[in-house]
C-alpha positions in Angstrom: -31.8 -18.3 31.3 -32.5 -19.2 27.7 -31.5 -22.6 26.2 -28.9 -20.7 23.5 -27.0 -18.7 26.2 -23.8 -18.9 24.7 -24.8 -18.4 21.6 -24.1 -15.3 19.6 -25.8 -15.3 16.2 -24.5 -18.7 14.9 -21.6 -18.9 17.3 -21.6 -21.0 20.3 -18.6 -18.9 21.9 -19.0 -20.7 25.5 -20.9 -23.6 26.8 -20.1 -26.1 29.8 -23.3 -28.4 29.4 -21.1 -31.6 29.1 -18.4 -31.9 31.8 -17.0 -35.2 29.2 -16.7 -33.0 26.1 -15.2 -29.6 27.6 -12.7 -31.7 29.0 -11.6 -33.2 25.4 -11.8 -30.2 23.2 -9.4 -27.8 22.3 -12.5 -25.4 21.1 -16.0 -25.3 20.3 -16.6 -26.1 16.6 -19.4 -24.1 15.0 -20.8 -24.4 11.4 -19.1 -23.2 8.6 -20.9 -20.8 5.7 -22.4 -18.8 4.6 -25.1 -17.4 7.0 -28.1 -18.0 4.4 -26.5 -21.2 2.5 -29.6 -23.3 0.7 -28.5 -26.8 1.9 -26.8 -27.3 5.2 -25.3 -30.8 5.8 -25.2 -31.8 10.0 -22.4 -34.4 10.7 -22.2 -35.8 14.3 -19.5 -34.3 15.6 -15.8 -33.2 15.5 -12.8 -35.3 15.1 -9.3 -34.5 15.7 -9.1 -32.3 12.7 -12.1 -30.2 13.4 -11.1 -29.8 16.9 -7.3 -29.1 15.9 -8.6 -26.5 12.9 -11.9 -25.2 14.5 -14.1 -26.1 11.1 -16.1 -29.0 10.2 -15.4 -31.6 7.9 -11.6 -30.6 6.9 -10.2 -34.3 7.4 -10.3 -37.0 5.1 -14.4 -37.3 4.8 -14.1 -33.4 4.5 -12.0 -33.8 1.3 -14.7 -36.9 0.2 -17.5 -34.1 0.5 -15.4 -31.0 -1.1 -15.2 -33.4 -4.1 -18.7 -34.5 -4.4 -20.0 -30.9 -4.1 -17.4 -29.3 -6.5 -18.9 -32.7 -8.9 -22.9 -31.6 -8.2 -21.7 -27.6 -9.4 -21.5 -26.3 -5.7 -18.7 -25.3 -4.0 -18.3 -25.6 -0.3 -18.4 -21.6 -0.2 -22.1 -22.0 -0.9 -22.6 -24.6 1.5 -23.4 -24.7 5.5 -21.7 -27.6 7.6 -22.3 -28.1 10.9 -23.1 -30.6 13.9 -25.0 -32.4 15.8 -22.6 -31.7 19.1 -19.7 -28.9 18.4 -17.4 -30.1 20.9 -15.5 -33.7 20.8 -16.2 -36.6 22.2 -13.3 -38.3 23.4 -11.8 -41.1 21.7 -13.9 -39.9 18.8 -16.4 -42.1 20.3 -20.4 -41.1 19.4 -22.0 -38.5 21.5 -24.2 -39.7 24.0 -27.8 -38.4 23.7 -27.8 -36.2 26.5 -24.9 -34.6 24.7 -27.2 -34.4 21.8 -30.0 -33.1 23.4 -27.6 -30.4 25.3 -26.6 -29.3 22.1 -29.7 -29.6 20.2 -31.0 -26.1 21.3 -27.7 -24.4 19.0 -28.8 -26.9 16.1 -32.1 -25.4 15.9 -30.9 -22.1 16.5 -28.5 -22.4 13.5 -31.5 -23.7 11.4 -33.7 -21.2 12.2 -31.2 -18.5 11.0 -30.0 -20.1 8.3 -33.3 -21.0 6.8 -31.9 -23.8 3.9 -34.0 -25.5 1.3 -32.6 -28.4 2.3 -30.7 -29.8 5.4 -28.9 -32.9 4.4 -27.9 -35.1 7.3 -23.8 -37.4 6.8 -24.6 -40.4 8.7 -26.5 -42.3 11.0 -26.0 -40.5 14.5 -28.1 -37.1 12.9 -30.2 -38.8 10.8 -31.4 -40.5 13.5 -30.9 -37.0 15.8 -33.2 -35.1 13.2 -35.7 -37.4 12.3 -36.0 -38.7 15.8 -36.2 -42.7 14.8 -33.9 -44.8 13.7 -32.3 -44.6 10.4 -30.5 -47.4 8.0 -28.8 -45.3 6.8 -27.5 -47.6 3.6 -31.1 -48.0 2.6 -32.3 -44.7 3.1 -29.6 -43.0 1.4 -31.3 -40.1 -1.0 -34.8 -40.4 0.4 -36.5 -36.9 1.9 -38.8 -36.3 5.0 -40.6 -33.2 6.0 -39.5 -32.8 9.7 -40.3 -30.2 12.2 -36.7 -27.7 12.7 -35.7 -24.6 13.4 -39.7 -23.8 14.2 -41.0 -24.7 10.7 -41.2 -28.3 8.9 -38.4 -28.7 6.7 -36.8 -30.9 4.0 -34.8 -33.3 5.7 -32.4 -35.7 2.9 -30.6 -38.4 4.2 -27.1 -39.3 3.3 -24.0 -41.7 3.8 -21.2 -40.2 5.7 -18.4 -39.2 3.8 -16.1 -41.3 5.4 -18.4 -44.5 4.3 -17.0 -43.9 0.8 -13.5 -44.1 2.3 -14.0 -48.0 4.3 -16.9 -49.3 1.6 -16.1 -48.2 -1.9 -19.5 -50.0 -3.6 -21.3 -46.9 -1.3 -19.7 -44.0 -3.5 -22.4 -43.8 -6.5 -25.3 -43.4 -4.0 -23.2 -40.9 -2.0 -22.9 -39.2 -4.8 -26.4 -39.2 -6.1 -27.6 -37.7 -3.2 -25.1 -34.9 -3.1 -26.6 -34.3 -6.5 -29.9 -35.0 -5.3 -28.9 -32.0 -2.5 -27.9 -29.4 -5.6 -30.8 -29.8 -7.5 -33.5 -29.9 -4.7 -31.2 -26.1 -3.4 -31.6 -25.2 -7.3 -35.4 -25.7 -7.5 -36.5 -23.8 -4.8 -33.5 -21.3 -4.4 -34.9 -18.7 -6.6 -35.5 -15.6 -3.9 -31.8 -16.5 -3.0 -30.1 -15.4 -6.6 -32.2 -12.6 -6.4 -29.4 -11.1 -4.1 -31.3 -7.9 -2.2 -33.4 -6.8 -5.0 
């Protein structure tokens, strides 16, 4: 039995690893994008919206984000959003990290497949999921590690969550930096991607 069972492609279409978190979702939330986006941002996990809607980031940090990316000349058509766990914690409370590590296996799955320039993490909980230490996330905002994912080492930036712009308003110019920061690092190495098939 392999650790993506479940898993079709990018799709998690059944899993039952956390007794908590099939009991409080309505679905399974899977990324969102395209299949060979250059930057993928991981959130946490889904909130009400997401688990009502069955997409990442649509609530009121998912409106934050569409902004910032339509500002930094992407769209969120050419963007891949995902997260750390694809089923909702209840209470929107943070996942646990055996629900993290339960889920992990997808995660690197949908890196591996994907393949981004850049994987930008919103937030503390997969900042400190990816980079496997603990994050201030404040500080660190815009700064870039080379971490091991998806079996090779990747560009890892680290970012507010959305929602941080919505509770802290002095947080929005280095949110948006580093959604800019995400555009241009996409931009510098995406070259093979506008190449299309040729």
């Amino acid at each position: 039995m392999s650790d993506t069972d479940g898993m079709e492609g990018l799709e998690v279409t059944e899993c039952t690893r956390c007794e908590a978190l099939v009991d409080s979702r309505s679905q399974i939330v899977n990324g969102d994008g395209p299949e060979d986006a250059d930057v993928l941002f991981v959130g946490e996990a889904p909130g009400a919206s997401e688990d009502e809607e069955g997409v990442p980031f649509v609530g009121r940090s998912g409106g934050v984000l569409d902004d910032e990316l339509r500002d930094a000349g992407l769209s969120r058509a050419d963007v891949r959003i995902t997260n750390c766990v694809r089923c909702r914690p209840p209470e929107n409370r943070d996942p646990t990290k055996e629900e993290l590590a339960n889920c992990r296996p997808y995660l690197e799955r949908e890196i591996d497949l994907v393949d981004p320039e850049v994987v930008v993490t919103l937030g503390k909980v997969p900042g400190e999921h990816l980079l496997g230490r603990d994050v201030a996330v404040t500080n660190e905002t815009g700064s870039v590690e080379r971490v091991e994912l998806g079996g090779e080492r990747r560009e890892v930036l680290i970012c507010l969550h959305p929602a941080a712009t919505l509770y802290d308003a002095s947080q929005r110019d280095a949110f948006t930096e580093t959604i800019a920061k995400a555009a241009t690092m996409a931009g510098e190495s995406g070259g093979q991607s506008q190449l299309g098939d040729y």
